[in-house]
C-alpha positions as CSV (number, residue, x, y, z in Angstrom):
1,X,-51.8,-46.5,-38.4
2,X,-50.4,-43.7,-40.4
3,X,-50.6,-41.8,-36.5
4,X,-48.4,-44.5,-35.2
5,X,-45.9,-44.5,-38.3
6,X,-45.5,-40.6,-38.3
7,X,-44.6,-40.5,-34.6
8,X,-41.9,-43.5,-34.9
9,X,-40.2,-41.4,-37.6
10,X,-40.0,-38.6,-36.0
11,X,-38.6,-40.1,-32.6
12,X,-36.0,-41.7,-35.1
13,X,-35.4,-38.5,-36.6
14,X,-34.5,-36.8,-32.6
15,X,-31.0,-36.8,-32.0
16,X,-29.8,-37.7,-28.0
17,X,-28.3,-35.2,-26.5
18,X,-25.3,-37.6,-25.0
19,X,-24.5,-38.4,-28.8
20,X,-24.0,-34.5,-29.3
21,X,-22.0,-33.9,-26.7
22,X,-19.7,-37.2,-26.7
23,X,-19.0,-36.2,-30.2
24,X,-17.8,-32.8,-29.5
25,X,-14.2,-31.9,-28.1
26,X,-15.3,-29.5,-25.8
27,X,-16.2,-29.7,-22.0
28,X,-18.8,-31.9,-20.6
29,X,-20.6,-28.5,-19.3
30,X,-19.8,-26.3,-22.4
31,X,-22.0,-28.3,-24.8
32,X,-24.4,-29.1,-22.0
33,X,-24.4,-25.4,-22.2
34,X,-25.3,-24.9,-26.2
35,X,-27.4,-28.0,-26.2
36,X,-29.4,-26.5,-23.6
37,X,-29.6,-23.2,-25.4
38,X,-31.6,-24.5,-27.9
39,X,-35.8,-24.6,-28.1
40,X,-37.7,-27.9,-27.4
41,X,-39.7,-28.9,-30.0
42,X,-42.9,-30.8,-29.7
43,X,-42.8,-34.7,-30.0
44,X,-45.6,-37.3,-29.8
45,X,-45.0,-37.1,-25.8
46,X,-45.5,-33.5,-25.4
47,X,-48.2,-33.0,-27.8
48,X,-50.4,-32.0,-25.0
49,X,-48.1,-29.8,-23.2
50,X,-46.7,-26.1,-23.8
51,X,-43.1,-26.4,-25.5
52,X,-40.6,-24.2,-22.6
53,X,-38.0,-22.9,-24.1
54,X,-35.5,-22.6,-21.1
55,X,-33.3,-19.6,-20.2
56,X,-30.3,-18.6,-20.9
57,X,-28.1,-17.5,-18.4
58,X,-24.7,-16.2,-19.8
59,X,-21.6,-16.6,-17.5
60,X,-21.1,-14.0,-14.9
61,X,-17.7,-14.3,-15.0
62,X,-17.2,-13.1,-18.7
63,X,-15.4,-9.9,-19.3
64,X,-16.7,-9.9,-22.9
65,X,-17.4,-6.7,-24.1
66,X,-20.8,-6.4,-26.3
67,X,-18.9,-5.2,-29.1
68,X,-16.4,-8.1,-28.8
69,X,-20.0,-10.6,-28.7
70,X,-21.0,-8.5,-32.2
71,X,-18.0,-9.0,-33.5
72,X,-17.7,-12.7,-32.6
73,X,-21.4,-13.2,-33.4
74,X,-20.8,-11.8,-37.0
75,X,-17.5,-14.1,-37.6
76,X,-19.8,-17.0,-36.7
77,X,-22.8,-16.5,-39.0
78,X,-20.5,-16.5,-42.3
79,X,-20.0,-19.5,-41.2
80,X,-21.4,-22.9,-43.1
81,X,-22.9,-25.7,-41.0
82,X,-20.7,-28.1,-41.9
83,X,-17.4,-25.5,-41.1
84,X,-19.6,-24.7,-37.4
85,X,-19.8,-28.8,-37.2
86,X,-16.0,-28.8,-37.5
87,X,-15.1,-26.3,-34.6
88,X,-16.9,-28.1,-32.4
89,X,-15.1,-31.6,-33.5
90,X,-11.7,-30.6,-34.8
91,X,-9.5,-28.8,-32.0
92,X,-7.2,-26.9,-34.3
93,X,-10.0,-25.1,-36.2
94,X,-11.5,-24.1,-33.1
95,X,-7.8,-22.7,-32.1
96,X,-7.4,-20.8,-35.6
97,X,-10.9,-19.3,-35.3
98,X,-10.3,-18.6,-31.7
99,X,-6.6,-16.8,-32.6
100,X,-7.7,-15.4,-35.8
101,X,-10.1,-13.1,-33.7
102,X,-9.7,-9.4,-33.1
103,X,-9.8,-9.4,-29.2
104,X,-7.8,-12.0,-29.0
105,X,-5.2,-10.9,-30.8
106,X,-5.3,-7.4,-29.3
107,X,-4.9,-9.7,-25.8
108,X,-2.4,-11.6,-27.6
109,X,-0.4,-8.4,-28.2
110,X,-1.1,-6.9,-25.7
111,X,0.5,-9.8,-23.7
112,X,3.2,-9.9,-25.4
113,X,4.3,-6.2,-25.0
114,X,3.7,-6.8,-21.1
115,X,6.2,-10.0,-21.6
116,X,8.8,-7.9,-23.3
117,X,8.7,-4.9,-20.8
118,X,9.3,-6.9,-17.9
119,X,12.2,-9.0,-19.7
120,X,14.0,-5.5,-20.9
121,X,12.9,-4.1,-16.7
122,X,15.2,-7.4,-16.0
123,X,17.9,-7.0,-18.1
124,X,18.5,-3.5,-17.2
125,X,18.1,-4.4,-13.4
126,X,21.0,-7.3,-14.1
127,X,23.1,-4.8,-15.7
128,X,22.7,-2.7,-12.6
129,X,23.7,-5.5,-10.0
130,X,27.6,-4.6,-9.9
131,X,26.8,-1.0,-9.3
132,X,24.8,-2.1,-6.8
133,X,27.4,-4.5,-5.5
134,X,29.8,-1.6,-5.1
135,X,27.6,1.2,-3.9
136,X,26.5,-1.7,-0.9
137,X,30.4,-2.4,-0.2
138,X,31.1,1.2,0.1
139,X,28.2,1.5,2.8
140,X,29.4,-1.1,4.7
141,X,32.7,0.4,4.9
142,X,31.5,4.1,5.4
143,X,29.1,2.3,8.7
144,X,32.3,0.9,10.0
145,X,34.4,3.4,9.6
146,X,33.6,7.0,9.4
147,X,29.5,6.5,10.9
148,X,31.4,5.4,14.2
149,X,33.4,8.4,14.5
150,X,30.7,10.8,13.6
151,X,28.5,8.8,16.3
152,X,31.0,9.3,18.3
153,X,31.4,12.8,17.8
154,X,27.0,13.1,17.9
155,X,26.7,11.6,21.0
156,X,29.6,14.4,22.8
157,X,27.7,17.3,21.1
158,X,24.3,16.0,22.6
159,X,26.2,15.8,26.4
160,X,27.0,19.4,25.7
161,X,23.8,20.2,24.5
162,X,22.3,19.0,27.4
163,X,24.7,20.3,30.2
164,X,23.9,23.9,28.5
165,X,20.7,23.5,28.8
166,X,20.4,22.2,32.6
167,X,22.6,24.8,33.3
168,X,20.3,27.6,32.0
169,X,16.7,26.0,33.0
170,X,14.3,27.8,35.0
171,X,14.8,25.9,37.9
172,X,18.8,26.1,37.8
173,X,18.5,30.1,37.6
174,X,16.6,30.0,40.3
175,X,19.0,28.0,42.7
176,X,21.6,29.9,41.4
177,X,19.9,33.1,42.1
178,X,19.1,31.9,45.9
179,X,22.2,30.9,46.2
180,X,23.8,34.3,45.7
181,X,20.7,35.9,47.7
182,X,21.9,34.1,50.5
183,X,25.6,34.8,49.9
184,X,24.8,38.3,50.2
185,X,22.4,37.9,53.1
186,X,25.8,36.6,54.6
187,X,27.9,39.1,53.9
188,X,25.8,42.0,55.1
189,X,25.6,39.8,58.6
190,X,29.5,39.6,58.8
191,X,29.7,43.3,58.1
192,X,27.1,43.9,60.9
193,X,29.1,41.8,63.2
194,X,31.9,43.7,62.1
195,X,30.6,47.2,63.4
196,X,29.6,45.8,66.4
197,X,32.9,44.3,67.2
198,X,34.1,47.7,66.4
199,X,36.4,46.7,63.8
200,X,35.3,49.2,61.0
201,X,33.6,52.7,61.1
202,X,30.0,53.8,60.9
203,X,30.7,55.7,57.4
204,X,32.4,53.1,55.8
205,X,29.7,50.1,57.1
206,X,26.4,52.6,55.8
207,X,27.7,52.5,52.4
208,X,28.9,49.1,52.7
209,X,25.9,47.4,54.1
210,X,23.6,50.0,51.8
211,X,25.1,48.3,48.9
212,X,24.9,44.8,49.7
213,X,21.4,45.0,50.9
214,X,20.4,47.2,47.7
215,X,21.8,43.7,45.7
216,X,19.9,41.5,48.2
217,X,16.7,43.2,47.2
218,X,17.1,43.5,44.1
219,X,17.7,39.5,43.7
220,X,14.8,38.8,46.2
221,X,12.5,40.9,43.9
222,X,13.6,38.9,40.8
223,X,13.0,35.5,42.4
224,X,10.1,36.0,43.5
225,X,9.1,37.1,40.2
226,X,10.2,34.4,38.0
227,X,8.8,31.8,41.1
228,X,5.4,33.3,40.3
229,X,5.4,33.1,36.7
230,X,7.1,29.7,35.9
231,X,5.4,27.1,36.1
């Protein structure tokens, strides 16, 4: 009897865990969370069973520092039950614990400093938009204007450029060179014609043709050098 008395006071004295957690502000899985955390005691249904207390897995997403737990941790324990009962009912405390913390408020300055950098980065950019405006107007009027002249001006420098150097390529010098070997190959045949025909002297045709064929030799020679060497 007294067996039977004991056990129904202590199932009356069990709280549910729904109660717990409908009574609370916070999210469905955050007091699942610290309900969960807690050890299971014994009862007259598990009095022949080990009592498992079950594992706590911290979030893996948490950037919290273990300082910043210490810290947080000791805040806590000066706590009184009734004033930890009240963060978890009363919204506002929880806020003015949460804001009265030291990494919070270095994230709330922190934050804030960031807010005020980029608002200053903004005003200065809007106080730099007529420049802006100007400097862009004066482009547009230099690319109409003065860029099509110098274009202009680009484009007859790079025909030149490229005349010269067609002119004086390998492959010009050497037509040019054949072309005066052959002029001179020519010339020495006219002269020869000439002596045969009679219409100039022996003397004056050996020092003519000498010459002429000392030039044609001497161009033949450098043809056929630079044909050998360039490519």
């Amino acid at each position: 009897m007294f067996k039977s008395f004991w056990g129904s006071q202590e199932q009356q004295a069990q709280p549910h865990p729904q109660e717990t957690s409908t009574n609370s502000w916070y999210p469905q899985s955050v007091a699942g969370s610290s309900s969960a955390s807690r050890p299971m005691t014994p009862g007259p249904s598990t009095s022949s069973s080990f009592s498992v207390r079950p594992t706590y897995r911290p979030n893996s997403s948490s950037n919290v520092s273990p300082s910043e737990a210490a810290s947080i941790i000791t805040t806590l324990k000066d706590k009184s039950v009734d004033e930890l009962k009240k963060l978890l009912s009363d919204k506002d405390a929880y806020q003015n614990l949460l804001h009265s913390l030291e990494p919070v408020k270095t994230q709330n300055r922190v934050r804030d400093e960031l807010r005020n950098e980029t608002l200053q980065l903004a005003r200065e950019n809007l106080e730099k938009e007529p420049c802006i405006v100007e400097l862009r107007n004066q482009c547009r009027i230099i690319r109409t204007t003065e860029l099509a002249s110098a274009q202009e001006k680009l484009h007859e420098l790079e025909r030149k450029k490229d005349d010269t150097l067609k002119y004086y390529s390998p492959s010009s010098l050497l037509h040019d060179l054949q072309e005066a070997m052959n002029k001179t190959d020519g010339e020495s045949d006219a002269l020869h014609r000439q002596l045969l025909d009679g219409e100039i002297d022996i003397a004056a045709f050996v020092q003519k043709h000498k010459k002429m064929r000392h030039i044609y030799h001497k161009r033949a020679l450098t043809h056929l050098a630079v044909s050998t060497s360039v490519p």
